[in-house]
C-alpha positions, 0 to 999 in steps of 0.5 A: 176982961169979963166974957159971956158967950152964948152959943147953941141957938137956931131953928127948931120945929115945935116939939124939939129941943136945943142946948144953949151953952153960955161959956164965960171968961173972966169970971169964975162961974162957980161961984155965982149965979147965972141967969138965962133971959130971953127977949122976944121982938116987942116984948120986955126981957124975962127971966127964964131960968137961974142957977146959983153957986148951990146948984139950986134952980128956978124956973118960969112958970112957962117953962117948968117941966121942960127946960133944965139949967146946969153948969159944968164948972171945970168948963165955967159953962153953963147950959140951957136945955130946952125941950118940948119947944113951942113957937112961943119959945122964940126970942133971943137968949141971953145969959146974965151973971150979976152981983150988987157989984157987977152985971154981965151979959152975953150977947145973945142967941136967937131961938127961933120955933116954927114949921 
């Protein structure tokens, strides 16, 4: 049985920063690519960074230069370091590891901005 578990969200003031870790059972990481998503209330999931099994990554646009996805495979995690954080950075993030066979997602962990 295949697990992603999302974990290091919570409430930060604008300017800081947070690490979120998606830490999978099941499946071996390594070799594919993972995504973090996020999904603020009323609006459509995004995708917000992605590694692949290369170690290449990919960044929204509104997040370059300040968020860093990495991935420790001898503990099948992957991170989430989010700096320089805004308001509307709030949302839940999720982390997605999907093939032409198979799409996993996490459960989610709120991020929320604010003063």
């Amino acid at each position: 049985q295949v697990h992603l578990v999302e974990s290091g969200g919570g409430l930060v003031q604008p300017g800081g920063s947070l690490r979120l870790s998606c830490a999978a059972s099941g499946i071996i990481f390594s070799i594919r690519t993972v995504g973090w998503y996020r999904q603020a209330p009323g609006k459509q999931r995004e995708l917000v960074a992605a590694i692949t099994s290369g170690v290449s990554t990919d960044y929204a646009d509104s997040v370059k230069g300040r968020f860093t996805v990495s991935r420790d495979n001898a503990k099948n995690t992957v991170y989430l370091q989010m700096n320089s954080l805004k308001p509307e950075d709030t949302a839940v993030y999720y982390c997605n590891s999907a093939t032409m066979m198979t799409n996993y997602w996490g459960q989610g962990t709120q991020v929320t901005v604010s003063s």
